[in-house]
C-alpha positions as CSV (number, residue, x, y, z in Angstrom):
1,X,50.3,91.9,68.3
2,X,48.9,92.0,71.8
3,X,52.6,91.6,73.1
4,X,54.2,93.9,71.2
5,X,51.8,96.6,72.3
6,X,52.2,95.6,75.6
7,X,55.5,96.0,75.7
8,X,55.7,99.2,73.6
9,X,53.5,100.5,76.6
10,X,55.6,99.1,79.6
11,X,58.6,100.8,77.5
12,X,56.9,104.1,77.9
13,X,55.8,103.6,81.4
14,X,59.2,103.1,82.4
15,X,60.7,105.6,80.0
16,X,57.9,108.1,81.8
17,X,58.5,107.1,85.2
18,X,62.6,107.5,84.6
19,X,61.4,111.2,83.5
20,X,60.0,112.6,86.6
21,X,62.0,110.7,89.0
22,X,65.2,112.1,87.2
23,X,67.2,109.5,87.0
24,X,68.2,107.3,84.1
25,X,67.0,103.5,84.5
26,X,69.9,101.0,84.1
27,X,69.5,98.9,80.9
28,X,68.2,101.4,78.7
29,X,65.3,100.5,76.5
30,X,64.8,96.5,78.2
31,X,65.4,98.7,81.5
32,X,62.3,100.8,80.8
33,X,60.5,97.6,79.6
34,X,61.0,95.9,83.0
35,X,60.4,99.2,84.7
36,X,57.6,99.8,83.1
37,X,56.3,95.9,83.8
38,X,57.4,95.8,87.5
39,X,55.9,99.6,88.3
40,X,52.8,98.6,86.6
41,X,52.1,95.4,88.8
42,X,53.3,97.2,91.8
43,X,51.0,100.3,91.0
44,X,48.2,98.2,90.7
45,X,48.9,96.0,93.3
46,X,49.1,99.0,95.8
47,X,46.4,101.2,94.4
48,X,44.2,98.8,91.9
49,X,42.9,99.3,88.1
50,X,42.1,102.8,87.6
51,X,42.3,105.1,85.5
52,X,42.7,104.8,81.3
53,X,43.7,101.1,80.4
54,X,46.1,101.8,77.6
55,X,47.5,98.0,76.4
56,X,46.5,96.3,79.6
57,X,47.6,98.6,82.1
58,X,45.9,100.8,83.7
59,X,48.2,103.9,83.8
60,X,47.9,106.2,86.5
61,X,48.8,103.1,89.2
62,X,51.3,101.9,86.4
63,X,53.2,105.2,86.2
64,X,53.6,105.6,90.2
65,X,54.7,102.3,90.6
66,X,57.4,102.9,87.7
67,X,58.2,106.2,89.8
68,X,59.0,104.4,92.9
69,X,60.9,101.0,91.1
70,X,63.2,103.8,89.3
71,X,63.5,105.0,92.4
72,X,64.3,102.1,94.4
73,X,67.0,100.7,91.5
74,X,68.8,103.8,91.2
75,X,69.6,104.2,95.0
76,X,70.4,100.2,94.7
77,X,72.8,101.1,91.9
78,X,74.5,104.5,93.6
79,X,75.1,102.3,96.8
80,X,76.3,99.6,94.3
81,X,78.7,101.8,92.8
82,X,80.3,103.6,96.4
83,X,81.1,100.0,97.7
């Protein structure tokens, strides 16, 4: 059950972080998933555990980091696109 929650939550995370970057991630829902995985270790990698822990993240790092890797991937996929 563990891993399903955790991965309901990275969903979100990535879903959240595709939100208020305003872009779309590419994949859809296994797109928000690793989004939401990837921006969660980079938040917490950057800015360590704090914040509420909500299925083994801790969200506020976990959100920014999803910010910036939606960020990152959709300028990787516009430049992918114009070439």
């Amino acid at each position: 059950m563990g891993l399903i929650w955790a991965l309901i939550v990275g969903g979100v995370i990535g879903w959240l972080g595709g939100l208020i970057a305003g872009r779309d991630v590419p994949g859809g829902i296994i797109g928000n998933i690793v989004a939401g995985f990837v921006g969660a270790w980079l938040g917490t990698l950057l800015l360590g555990e704090w914040g509420p822990v909500i299925g083994g993240f801790a969200f506020i790092p976990a959100l920014i980091g999803a910010i910036v890797v939606v960020l990152i991937l959709s300028a990787i996929m516009r430049s992918a696109r114009r070439a």
